[in-house]
Wavefront OBJ file of the C-alpha trace (Angstrom):
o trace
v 0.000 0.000 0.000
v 1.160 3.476 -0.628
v 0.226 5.213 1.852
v 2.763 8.269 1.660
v 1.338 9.001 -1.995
v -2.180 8.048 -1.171
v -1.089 11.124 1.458
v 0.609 13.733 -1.131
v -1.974 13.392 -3.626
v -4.862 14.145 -0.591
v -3.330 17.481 0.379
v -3.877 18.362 -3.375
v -7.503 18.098 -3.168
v -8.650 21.402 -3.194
v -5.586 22.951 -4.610
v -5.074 24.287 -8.317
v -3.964 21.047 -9.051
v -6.964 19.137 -8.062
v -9.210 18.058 -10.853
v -10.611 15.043 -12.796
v -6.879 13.416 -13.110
v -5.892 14.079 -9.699
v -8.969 12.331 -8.535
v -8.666 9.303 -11.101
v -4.803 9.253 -9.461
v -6.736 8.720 -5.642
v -8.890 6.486 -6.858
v -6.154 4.072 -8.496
v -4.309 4.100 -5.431
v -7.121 3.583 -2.910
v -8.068 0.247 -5.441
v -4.327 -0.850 -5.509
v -4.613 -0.415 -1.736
v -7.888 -2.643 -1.187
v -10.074 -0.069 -0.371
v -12.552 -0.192 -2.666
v -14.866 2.350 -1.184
v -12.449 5.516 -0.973
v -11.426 4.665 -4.814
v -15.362 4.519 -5.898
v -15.686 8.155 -4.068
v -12.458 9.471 -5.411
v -13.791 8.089 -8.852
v -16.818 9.413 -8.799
v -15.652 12.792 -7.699
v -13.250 12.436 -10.976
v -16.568 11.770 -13.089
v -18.312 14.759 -11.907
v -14.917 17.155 -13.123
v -14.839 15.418 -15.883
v -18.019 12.999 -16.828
v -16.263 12.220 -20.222
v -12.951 10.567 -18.809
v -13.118 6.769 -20.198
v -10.295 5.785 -17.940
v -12.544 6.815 -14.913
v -15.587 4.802 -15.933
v -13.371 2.126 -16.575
v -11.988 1.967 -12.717
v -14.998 2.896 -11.256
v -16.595 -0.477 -13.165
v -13.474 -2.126 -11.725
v -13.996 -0.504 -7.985
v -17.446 -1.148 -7.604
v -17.134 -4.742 -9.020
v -14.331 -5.622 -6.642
v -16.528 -3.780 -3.833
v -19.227 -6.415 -4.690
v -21.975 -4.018 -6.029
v -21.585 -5.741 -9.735
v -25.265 -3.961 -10.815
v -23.569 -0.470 -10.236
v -20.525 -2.041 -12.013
v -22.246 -3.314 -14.880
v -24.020 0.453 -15.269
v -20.780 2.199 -14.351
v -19.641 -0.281 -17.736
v -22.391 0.897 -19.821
v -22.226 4.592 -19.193
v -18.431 4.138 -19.644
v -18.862 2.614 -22.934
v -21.175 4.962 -24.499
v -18.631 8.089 -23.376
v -15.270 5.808 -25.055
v -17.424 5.410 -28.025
v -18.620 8.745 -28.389
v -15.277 9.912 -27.861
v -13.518 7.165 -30.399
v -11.748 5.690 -27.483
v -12.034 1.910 -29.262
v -9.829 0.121 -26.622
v -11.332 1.249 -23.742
v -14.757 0.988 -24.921
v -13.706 -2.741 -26.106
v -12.160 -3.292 -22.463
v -15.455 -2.100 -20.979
v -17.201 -4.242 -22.749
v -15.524 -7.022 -22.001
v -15.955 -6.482 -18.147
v -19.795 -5.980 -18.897
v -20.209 -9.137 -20.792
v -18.237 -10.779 -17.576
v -20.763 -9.038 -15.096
v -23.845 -10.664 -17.102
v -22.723 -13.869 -17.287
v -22.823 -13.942 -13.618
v -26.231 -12.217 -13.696
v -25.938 -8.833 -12.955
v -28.661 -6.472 -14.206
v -27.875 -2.569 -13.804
v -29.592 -0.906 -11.021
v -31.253 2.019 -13.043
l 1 2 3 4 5 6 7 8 9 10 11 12 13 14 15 16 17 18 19 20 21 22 23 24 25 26 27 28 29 30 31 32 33 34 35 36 37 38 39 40 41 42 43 44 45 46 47 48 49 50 51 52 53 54 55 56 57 58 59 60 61 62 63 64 65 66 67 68 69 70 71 72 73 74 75 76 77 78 79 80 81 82 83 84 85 86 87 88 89 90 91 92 93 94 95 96 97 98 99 100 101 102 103 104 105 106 107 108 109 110 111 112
């Protein structure tokens, strides 16, 4: 776990240097770390800078399937996919849809 940059990129929050990449950057950590919940926040946050960041849907998919909430996963997915497409992101939309085909199989329906 690494805690010390988990700790350097906090104080940014709030600084001119917080925004949708400094929040992705939290969330990563806070998932390589195990906690699940802090990255979903810290996601989420980076989705509401910056609501067409593929790379964010992406991890939050990721966060809230390893968190066990694999409806809000599989709609995290979805939302994710449409923005990569719409954007001409191919590989992450591709990714995405890969981890939403996953999600099914095991019978998860999105929560909307």
């Amino acid at each position: 776990m690494s805690t010390a940059l988990i700790a350097n990129l906090e104080k940014l929050i709030g600084s001119a240097r917080d925004g949708a990449l400094l929040r992705y950057s939290l969330g990563s950590e806070y998932l390589k770390a195990g906690d699940c919940e802090r990255a979903v926040a810290r996601l989420r946050e980076a989705l509401e800078k910056d609501a067409k960041y593929s790379a964010a849907w992406k991890l939050l998919g990721r966060a809230l399937a390893e968190a066990g909430r694999p409806a809000e996963a599989l709609e995290a997915f979805e939302r994710g996919i449409a923005v990569a497409e719409a954007k001409g992101d191919k590989q992450a939309a591709k990714e995405m849809a890969v981890f939403a085909r996953r999600l099914r199989k095991q019978g998860a329906e999105p929560s909307g």
